[in-house]
N, C-alpha and C positions, 0 to 999 in steps of 0.2 A: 979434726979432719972432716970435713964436707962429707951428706951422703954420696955415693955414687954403686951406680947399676951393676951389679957382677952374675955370673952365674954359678952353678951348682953341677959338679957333675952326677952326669946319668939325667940330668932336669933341664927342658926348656922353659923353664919357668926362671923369669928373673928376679934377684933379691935386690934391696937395699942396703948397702952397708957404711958404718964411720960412723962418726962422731956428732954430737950436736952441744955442744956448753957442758961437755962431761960424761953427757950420757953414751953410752955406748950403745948403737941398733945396729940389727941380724935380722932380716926381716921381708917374709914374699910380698910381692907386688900383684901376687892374683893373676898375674899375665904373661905371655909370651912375647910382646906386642911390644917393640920398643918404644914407638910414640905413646902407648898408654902407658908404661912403667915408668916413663920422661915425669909423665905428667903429676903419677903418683910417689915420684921422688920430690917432686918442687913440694905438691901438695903439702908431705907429711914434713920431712923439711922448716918448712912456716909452721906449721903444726907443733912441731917439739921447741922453735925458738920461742914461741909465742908463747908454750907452756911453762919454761924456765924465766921468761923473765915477767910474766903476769901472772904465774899460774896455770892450774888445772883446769878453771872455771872457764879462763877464755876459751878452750876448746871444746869443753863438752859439745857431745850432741844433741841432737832431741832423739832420732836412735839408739844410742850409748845409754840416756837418762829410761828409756820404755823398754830397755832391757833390764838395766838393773831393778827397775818398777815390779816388771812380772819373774824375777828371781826373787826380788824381797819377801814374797809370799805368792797364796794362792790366788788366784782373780777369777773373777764368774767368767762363764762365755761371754756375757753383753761385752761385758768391758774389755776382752779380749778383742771381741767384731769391733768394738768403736776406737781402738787403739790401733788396729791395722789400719783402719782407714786414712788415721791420722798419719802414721810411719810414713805411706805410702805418698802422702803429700807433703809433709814436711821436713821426712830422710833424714841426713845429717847437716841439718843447718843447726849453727849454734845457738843454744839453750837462750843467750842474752839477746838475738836480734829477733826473739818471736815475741811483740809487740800487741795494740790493738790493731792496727793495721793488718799484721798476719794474720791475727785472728778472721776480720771481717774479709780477707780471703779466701781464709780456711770455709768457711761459710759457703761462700761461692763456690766453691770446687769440689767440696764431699756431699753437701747436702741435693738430693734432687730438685729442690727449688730454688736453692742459692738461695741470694741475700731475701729472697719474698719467701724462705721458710718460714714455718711458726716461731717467735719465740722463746713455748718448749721445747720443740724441735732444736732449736740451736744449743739448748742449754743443755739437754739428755745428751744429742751426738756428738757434739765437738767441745762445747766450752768445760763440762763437768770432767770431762777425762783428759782435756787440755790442762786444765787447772789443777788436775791427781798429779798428771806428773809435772809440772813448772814447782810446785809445791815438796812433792817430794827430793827435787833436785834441788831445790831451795835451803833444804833444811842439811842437805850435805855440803852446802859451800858453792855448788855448781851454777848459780844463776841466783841472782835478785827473786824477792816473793814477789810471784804475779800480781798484778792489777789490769782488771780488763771492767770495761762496762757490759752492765748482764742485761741480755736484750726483756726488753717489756714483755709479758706474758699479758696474752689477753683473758678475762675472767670471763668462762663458761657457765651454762644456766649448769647447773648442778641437777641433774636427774634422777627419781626414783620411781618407784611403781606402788602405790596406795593395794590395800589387799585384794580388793575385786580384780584390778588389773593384774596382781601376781597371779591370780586365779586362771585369769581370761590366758595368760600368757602358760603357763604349764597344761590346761586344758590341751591347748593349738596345736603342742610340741609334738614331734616324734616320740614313741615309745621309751627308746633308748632314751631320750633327752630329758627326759622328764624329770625323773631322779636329780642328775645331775644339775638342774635348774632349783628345784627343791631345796640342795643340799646348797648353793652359792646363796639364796637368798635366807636360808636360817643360820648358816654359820658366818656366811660375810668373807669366805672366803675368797682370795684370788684365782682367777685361770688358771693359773699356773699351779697354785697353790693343790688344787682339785684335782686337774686331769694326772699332776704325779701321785695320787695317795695313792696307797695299797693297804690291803686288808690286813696283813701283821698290822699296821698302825691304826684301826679300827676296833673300838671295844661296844660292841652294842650295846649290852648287857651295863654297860658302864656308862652310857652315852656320851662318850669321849671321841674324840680322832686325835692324831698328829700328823699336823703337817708342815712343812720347813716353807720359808719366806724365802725371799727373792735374796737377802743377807746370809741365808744360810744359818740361820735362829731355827732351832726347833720351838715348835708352835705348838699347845694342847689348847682345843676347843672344844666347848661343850656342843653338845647335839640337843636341839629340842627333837620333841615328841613326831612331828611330822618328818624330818630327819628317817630318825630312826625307822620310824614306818616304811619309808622311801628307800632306804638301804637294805633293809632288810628282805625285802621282794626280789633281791637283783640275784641273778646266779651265774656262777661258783662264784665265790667268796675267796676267790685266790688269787694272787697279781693284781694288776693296776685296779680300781672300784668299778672306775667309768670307762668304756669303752664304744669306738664306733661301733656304727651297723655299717654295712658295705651292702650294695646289692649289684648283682652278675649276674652274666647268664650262663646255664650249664645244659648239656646234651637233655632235650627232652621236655627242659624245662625251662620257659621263658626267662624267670627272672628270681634270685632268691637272697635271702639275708641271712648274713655272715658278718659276725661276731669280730671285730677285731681286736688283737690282745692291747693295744695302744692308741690313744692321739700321737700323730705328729709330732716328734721334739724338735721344739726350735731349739734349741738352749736358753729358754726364756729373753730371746734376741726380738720375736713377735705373736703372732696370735693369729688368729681365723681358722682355728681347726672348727670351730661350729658355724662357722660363719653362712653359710645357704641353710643350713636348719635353725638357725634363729634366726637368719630374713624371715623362712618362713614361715614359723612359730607367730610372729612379730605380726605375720602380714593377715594369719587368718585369727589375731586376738587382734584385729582392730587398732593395735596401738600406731603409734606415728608415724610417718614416712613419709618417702616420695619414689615413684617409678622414673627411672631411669630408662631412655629409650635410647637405642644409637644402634648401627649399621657395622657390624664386625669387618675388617681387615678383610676383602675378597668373596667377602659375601652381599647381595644384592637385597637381602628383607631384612626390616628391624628386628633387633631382639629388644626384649622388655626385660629391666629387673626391680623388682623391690627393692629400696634403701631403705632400712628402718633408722629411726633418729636415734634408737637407743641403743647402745651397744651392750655387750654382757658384763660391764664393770658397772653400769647402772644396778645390778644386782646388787655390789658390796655398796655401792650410796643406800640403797632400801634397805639392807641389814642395819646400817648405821642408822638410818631416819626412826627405825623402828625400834632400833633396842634404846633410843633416847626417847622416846616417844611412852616406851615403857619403865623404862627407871630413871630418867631424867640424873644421869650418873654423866657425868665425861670420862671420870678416871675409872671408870671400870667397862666405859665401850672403849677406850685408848685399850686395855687390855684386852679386853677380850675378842679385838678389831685387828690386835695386832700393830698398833701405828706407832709410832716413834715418837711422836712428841704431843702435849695435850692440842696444842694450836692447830695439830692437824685434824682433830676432830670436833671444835668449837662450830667448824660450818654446818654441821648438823643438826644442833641445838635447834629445837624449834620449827622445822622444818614439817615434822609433821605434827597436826592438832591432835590436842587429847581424843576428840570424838572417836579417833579411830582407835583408840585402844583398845577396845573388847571385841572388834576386827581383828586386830592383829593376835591379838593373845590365841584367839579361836583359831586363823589359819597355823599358828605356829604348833596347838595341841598344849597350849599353857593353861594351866589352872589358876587360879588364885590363890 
């Protein structure tokens, strides 16, 4: 028996019922609306003939398959934000007509640059978590293994800071920042990594920390000597390590600073919680940049601002440049760097000259 539209008493809501090749549906249409329940009668219809006589596979969704994805397990926020994005463009089209073509759509319509993004850009937003689930639905039956072409990455100068310049740059800092600059370039730490520690996972006395990576790995790092110095000066020793300073103004008194228990959580989704105190950090150590000048939305005078060339992950390159510089190890900066494979740490080899070795040993408070 064909489906056909019925209702429910006590409900304006209409159902689908009958038969399709055996199977028996009971089932709402989501609507009151008879041309829309029309429509999602033909829809499901095609839907259940097509699944009896091909299969399951021809109808999945890409919906259906980013559901069953984030029920299989747990997922970070990133990959939750870049799987929304996705849902939200490519809904319930079936699993087998997302193509490269779709792909270099998909491109266009989530990324803010479209097809002239970077990319790594293409391959972090859309293609990495496109790929999660074509794959995962792959391996249950539901769609063919993806093949898509991976767009070109362009190869960046790799940047770090020699010890005078880590100098010049923690000198420049805010107060508050100081520390927390110290501590990324002796442990090699991530942003992320840094702004969530907290003092339970600090052992001074031990010169240890923990702190968990972007996978969700617990990490133990060792602390050099300037480290430790640096931490140890910061107070209370409770909750998050690092925290902003804020300033306001209160009755009486112009302007004052205030302690705040946290950075910003993005959900490790982005970054720039230091972002104006390391322009200008950046800007009174002399190191690189360019000022930006431009005319704000409704306003009639330029503003100016510092761009510095370096961002704060140039830090974890100087921690790697340096701990090879000093033990000439890969498999124990891959450890103690935290990185996943030896290949990702080979580009650091050599990067920095021995000369500067009783530099670095000195700013780090290493002995021989």
């Amino acid at each position: 028996m064909p489906l056909k539209l019925v209702t429910r008493k006590n409900s304006q809501t209409l159902y689908i019922r009958g038969t399709v090749r055996g199977q028996s549906i009971y089932e709402s249409t989501g609507t009151t609306v008879l041309q829309q329940a029309e429509a999602y009668r033909a829809k499901r219809e095609a839907e259940l003939w097509a699944e009896s006589v091909y299969g399951k596979r021809a109808t999945v969704t890409f919906a259906h398959a980013v559901a069953a994805y984030l029920e299989a397990e747990e997922r970070s926020e990133t990959t939750r934000t870049h799987l929304s994005r996705l849902l939200r463009y490519f809904g319930t089209i079936k699993l087998d007509n997302i193509g490269q073509n779709e792909l270099d759509e998909a491109y266009k319509a989530i990324l803010t640059k479209g097809s002239q993004a970077t990319g790594a850009t293409k391959i972090r937003a859309v293609l990495t978590p496109l790929r999660a689930i074509l794959e995962f639905a792959a391996i249950r039956g539901w769609c063919n293994k993806p093949a898509f072409q991976r767009p070109k990455v362009q190869q960046v100068r790799m940047q770090f800071l020699r010890p005078a310049e880590a100098t010049a740059l923690v000198d420049a800092a805010a107060e508050h920042l100081k520390p927390l600059l110290i501590f990324l370039i002796g442990t090699g730490a991530r942003m992320s990594e840094a702004l969530e520690l907290e003092w339970k996972d600090v052992d001074l006395k031990g010169h240890r920390a923990v702190v968990w990576q972007k996978q969700g790995d617990e990490r133990h790092i060792d602390l050099p000597p300037v480290v430790v110095d640096a931490l140890a000066d910061i107070t209370p020793k409770t909750g998050r390590v690092f925290r902003p300073t804020r300033r306001y103004a209160r009755p009486g008194i112009v302007r004052s600073n205030d302690i705040g228990r946290a950075y910003y959580d993005t959900g490790r989704t982005g970054g720039g919680q230091i972002k104006k105190a390391w322009a200008t950090a950046n800007r009174k150590a002399n190191l690189p940049g360019h000022t930006r000048v431009w005319i704000p939305k409704g306003a009639t005078k330029p503003k100016t601002q510092f761009v510095p060339e370096l961002t704060p992950h140039c830090l974890r390159h100087t921690f790697a440049t340096w701990h090879y510089c000093l033990h000439k190890d890969l498999i124990r900066l891959k450890e103690d760097g935290g990185w996943r494979t030896i290949t990702m740490v080979t580009r650091y080899a050599k990067k920095m000259p021995d000369e500067y070795r009783r530099e670095i040993m000195e700013w780090l408070g290493i002995n021989e």
